[in-house]
C-alpha positions in Angstrom: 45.2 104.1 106.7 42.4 101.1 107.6 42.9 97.6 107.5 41.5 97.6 103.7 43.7 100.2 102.5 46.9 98.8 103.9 46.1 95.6 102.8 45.7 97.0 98.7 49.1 98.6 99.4 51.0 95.6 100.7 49.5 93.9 97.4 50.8 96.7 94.5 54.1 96.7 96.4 54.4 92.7 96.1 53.1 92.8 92.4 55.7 95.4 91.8 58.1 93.4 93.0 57.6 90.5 91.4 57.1 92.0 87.8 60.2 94.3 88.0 63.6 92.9 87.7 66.1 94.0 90.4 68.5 96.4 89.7 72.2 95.7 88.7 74.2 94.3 91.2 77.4 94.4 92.2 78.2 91.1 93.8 79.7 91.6 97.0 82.5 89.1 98.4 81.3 88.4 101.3 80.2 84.9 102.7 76.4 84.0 102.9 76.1 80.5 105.3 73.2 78.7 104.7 71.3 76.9 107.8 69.8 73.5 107.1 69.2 72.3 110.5 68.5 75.1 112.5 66.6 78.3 111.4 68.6 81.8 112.2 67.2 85.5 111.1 69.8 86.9 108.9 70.4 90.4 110.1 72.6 92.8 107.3 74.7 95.1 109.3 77.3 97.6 108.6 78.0 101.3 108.0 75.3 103.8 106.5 75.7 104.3 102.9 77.9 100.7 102.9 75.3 99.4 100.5 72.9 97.2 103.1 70.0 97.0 100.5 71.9 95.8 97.5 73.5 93.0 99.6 69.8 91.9 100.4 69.1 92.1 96.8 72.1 89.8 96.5 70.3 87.7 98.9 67.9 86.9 96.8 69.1 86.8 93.6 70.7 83.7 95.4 67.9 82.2 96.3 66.8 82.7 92.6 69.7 80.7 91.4 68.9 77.9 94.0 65.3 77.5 92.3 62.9 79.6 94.1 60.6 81.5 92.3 59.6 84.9 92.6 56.9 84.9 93.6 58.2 82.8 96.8 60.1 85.5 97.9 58.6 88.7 99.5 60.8 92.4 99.9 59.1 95.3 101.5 61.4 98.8 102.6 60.1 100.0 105.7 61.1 103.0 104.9 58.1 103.2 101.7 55.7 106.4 103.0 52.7 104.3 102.8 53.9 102.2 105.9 53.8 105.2 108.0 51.1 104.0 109.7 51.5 100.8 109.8 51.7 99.0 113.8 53.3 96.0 114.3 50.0 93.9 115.3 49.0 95.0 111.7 52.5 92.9 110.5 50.7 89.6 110.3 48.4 90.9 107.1 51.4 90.8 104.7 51.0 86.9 105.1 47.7 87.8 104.8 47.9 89.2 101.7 50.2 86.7 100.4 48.1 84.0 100.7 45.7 86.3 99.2 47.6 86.5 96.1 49.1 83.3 96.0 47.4 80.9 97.8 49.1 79.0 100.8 52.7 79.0 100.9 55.8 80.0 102.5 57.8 83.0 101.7 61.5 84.3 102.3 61.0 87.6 103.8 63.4 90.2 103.4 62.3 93.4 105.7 64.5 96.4 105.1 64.3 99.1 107.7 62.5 96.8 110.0 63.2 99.2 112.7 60.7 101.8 111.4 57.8 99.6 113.3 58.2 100.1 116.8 57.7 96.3 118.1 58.6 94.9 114.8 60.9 91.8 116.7 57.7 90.3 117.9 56.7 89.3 114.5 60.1 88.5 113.3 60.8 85.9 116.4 57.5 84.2 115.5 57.8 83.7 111.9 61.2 82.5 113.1 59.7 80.3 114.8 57.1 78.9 112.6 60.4 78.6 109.9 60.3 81.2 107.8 63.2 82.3 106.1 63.8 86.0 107.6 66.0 88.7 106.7 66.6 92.0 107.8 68.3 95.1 107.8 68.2 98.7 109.9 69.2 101.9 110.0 72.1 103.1 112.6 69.9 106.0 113.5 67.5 103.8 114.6 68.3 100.8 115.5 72.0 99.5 116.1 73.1 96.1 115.3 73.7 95.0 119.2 70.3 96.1 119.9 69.0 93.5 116.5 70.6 90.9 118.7 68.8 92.0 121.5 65.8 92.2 120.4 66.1 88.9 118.6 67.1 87.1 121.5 69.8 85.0 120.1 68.4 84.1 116.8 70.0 86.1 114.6 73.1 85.4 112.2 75.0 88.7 111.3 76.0 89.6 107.6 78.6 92.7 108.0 78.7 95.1 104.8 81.7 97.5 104.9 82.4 100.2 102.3 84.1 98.4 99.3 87.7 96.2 99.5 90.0 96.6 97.3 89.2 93.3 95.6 85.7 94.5 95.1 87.3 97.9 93.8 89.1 96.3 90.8 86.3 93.9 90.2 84.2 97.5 90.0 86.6 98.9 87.5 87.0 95.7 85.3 90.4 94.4 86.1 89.8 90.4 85.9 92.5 88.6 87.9 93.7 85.6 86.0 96.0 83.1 87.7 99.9 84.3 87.8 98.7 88.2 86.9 101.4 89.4 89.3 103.8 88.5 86.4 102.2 90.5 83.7 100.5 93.5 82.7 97.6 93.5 85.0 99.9 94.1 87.4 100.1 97.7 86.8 96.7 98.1 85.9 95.9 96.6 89.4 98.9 98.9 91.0 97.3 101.9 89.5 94.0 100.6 90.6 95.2 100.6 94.3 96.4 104.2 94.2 93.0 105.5 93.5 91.3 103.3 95.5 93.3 105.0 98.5 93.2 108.4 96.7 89.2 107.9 97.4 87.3 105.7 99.0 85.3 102.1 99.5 82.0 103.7 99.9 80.0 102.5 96.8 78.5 105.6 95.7 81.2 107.5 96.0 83.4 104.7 94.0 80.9 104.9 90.9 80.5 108.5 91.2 84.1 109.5 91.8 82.9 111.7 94.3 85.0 112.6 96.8 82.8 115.1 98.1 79.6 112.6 99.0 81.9 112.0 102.2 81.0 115.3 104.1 77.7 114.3 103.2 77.6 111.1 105.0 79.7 112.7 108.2 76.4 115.1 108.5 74.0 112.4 108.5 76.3 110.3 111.0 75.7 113.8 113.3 72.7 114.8 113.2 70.5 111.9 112.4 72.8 108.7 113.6 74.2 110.7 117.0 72.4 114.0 117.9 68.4 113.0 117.1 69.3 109.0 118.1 71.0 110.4 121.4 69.6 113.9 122.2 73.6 115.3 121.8 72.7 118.9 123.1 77.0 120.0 122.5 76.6 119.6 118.8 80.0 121.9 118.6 81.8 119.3 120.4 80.5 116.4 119.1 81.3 117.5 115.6 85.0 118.7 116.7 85.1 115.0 118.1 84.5 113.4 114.8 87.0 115.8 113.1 89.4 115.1 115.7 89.1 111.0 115.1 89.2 112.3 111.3 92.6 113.3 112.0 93.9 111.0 114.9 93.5 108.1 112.9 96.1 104.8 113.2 97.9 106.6 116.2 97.5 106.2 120.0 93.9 107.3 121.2 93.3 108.8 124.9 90.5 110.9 126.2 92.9 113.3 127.7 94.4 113.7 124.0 91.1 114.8 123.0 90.5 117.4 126.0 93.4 118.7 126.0 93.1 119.6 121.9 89.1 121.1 123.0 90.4 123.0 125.4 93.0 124.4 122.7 90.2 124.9 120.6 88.4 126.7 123.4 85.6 124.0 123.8 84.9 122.1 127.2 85.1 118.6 127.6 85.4 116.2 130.8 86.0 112.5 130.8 82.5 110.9 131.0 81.8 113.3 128.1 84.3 111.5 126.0 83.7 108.1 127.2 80.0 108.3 126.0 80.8 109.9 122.6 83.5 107.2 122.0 81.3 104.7 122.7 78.6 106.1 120.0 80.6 106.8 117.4 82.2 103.2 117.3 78.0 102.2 117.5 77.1 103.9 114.9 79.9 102.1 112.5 82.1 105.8 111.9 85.3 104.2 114.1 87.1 101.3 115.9 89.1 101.5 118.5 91.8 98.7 119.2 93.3 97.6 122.4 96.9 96.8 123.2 98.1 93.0 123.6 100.6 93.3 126.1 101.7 89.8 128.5 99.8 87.2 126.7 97.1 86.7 124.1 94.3 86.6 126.3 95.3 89.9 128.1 94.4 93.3 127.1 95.3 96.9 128.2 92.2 98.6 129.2 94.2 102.2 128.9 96.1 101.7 125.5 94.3 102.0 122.2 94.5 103.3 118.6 91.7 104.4 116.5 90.8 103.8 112.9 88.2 105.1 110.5 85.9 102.6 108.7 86.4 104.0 105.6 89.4 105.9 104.0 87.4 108.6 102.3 87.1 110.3 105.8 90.9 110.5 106.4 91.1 111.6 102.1 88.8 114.2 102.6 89.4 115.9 105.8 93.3 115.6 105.7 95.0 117.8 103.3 98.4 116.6 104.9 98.5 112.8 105.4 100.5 110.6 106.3 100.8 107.5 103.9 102.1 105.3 106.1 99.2 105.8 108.3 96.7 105.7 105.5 98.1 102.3 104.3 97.7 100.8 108.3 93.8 102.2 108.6 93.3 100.0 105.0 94.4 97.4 106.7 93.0 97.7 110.3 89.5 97.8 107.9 90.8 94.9 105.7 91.3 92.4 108.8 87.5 93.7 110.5 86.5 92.4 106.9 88.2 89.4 107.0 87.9 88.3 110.5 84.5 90.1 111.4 86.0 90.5 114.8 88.6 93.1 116.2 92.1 92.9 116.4 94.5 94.2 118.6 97.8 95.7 118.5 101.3 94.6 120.6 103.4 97.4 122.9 106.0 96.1 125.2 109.5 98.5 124.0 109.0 97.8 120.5 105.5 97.9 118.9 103.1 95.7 116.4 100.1 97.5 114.4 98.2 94.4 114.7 97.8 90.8 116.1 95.2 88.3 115.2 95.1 84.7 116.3 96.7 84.0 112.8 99.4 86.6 112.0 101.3 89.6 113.5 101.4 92.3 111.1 103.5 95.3 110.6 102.3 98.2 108.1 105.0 100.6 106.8 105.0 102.3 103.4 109.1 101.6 102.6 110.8 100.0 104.7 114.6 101.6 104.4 117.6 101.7 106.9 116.6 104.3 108.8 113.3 102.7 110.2 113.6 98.6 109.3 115.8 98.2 112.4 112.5 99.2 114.9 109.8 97.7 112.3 110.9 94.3 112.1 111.7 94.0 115.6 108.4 94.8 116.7 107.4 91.4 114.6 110.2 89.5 115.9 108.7 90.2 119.4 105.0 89.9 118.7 106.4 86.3 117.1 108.0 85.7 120.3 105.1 86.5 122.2 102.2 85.3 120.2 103.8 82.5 118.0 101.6 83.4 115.0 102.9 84.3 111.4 105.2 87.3 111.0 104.3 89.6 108.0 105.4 92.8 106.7 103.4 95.3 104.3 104.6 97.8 102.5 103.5 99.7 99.5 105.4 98.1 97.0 108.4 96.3 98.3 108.8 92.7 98.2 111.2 90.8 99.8 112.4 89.0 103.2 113.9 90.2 106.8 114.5 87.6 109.3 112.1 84.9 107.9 109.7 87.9 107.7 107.8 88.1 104.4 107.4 91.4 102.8 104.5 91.9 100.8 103.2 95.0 98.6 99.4 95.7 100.0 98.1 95.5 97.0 98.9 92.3 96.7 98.0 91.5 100.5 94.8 92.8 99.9 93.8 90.3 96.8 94.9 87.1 98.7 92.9 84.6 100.1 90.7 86.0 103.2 92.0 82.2 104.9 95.5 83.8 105.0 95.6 86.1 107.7 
């Protein structure tokens, strides 16, 4: 495609855009910070599928509401066929063509699948530093969120989309949470809500779908497009039994040797480096976490002990037909704080054991606590609150009450408090 055709392409996309209303939203909670004195790119991370593109049409529908107008704003996907061609010195004629069509000015510019254009960061640090307002978003096949920060050299401000909360669940569903609902009847509606939501999934099609099945979907792209074309994974077999493994594994105690020994009973081959490479890709490409183990102080981590967890619940729902609730309930959480806190938390093991500890709290994740197993689950927060002198609190799945000075709280309702509280 010449310069002229590209340039008559650009201008029908951005006429397009700016005569056809964006699609319904679903408002996402998550926090957009606005820079006045200094100028960052925004950069929309997350899983594939997590809904990337919708949060950057939430974007700027905000921008909307702050006054701009339309026609200040510019949107291309990079993934549209007619930018096949397109090279990244040829970038510079969508300003070009906006001043074209509207005379000077300048646009917020919100680039999805950037990473299609190989050398796209060139363009992007200098309207960046001419003061554009820049946002962007890629693919994990092509381009992982480190390697945006790379690339970017420091300038970029990270937006993380995850599959769905629950709060964004309900809010999908129409349950309106009025102040004191735990006392009256949306409190079962919002119970009842809770059971599907970890009878399914957070993913956003497959929560407006009710599609269960759109999971084993997304686990093929995660193979073959996110791991084995991105990085030329010739042991497909085992790469695929590794991801059904983690499927499996998830909220208990993670080792490679676990894994080699369960390939070898599986009659597949596996070594050490082998594992340590494919753990490392498969936490890249947003499919797991791993957590280390706090263990003499707060600053101090095990490099040996860890426990994995899946980033959304639909893989344990789909490829479990035995699971364990308790466990179920802990990977909701482990997602819940990486919402919260955007950062990883880590679990306590010294004799007694902690499922997670963040600056703010110490939390312990058991579906009822009885007299069997409260004994060994609240004294693994008495000594994380020992250790760590942060706030003890217990989740269940529908118990409320007190141990110790320990609060007990139902996860549903853990997961509709305030994001400031843990």
């Amino acid at each position: 495609m010449d310069e002229f055709e590209l340039k008559n392409a650009i201008k029908e996309m951005l006429v397009r855009f700016h005569s056809t209303p964006l699609p319904n939203i679903i408002p996402r909670d998550i926090i957009f910070n606005e820079f006045k004195k200094i100028n960052k790119v925004i950069v929309v991370i997350g899983p594939r599928r997590a809904g990337k593109t919708f949060v950057l049409y939430q974007l700027i529908k905000g921008l909307l509401n702050a006054g701009w107008q339309p026609r200040d704003i510019v949107y291309l996907n990079f993934e549209n066929e007619r930018f096949g061609e397109l090279k990244a010195n040829q970038l510079d004629l969508i300003l070009t063509v906006y001043t074209e069509l509207y005379g000077e000015g300048k646009p917020a510019l919100f680039l999805d699948e950037i990473q299609n254009i190989t050398g796209w960061e060139r363009f992007v640090r200098r309207l960046n530093d001419e003061g554009y307002k820049v946002y962007v978003s890629g693919s994990n096949s092509k381009l992982l969120s480190r390697e945006i920060a790379t690339a970017l050299r420091g300038r970029d401000y990270p937006i993380q989309v995850l599959p769905f909360s629950f709060k964004e669940f309900i809010s999908v569903k129409g349950i309106r949470l009025e102040k004191g609902w735990e006392f009256g009847p949306t409190k079962t509606k919002v119970k009842k809500a809770f059971d599907d939501y970890a009878a399914l999934s957070g993913f956003p099609e497959i929560v407006l779908e009710n599609r269960l099945e759109f999971v084993d979907q997304y686990f093929k792209i995660m193979l073959f497009q996110d791991i084995i074309e991105r990085y030329r994974i010739t042991n497909t077999d085992l790469m695929r039994l590794f991801m059904q493994f983690l499927s499996r594994q998830y909220g208990g105690d993670y080792s490679i040797n676990k894994f080699n020994n369960f390939a070898k009973s599986s009659s597949y081959k596996s070594s050490t480096s082998t594992v340590q490479k494919y753990s490392k890709i498969v936490e890249d490409i947003y499919f797991c976490f791993f957590l280390k183990a706090k263990q003499k102080s707060f600053k101090k981590e095990s490099a040996y002990l860890k426990k994995e967890y899946l980033y959304d619940h639909g893989f344990i729902n789909y490829y479990n037909t035995d699971k364990n609730a308790g466990r179920l309930l802990e990977n909701i959480v482990a997602i819940e704080l990486i919402r919260r806190n955007e950062v990883q938390p880590n679990y306590y093991t010294n004799g007694f054991e902690c499922d997670f500890i963040t600056k703010e709290s110490s939390i312990q994740v058991c579906h009822t606590i009885n007299e069997d197993n409260r004994k060994r689950e609240i004294n693994g927060l008495i000594e994380a609150r020992k250790k760590f002198g942060n706030n003890p609190i217990l989740i269940t799945y529908d118990q409320e009450t007190e141990f110790d000075g320990i609060r007990g709280v139902p996860i549903w309702k853990w997961l509709l408090e305030d994001k400031n509280q843990v």
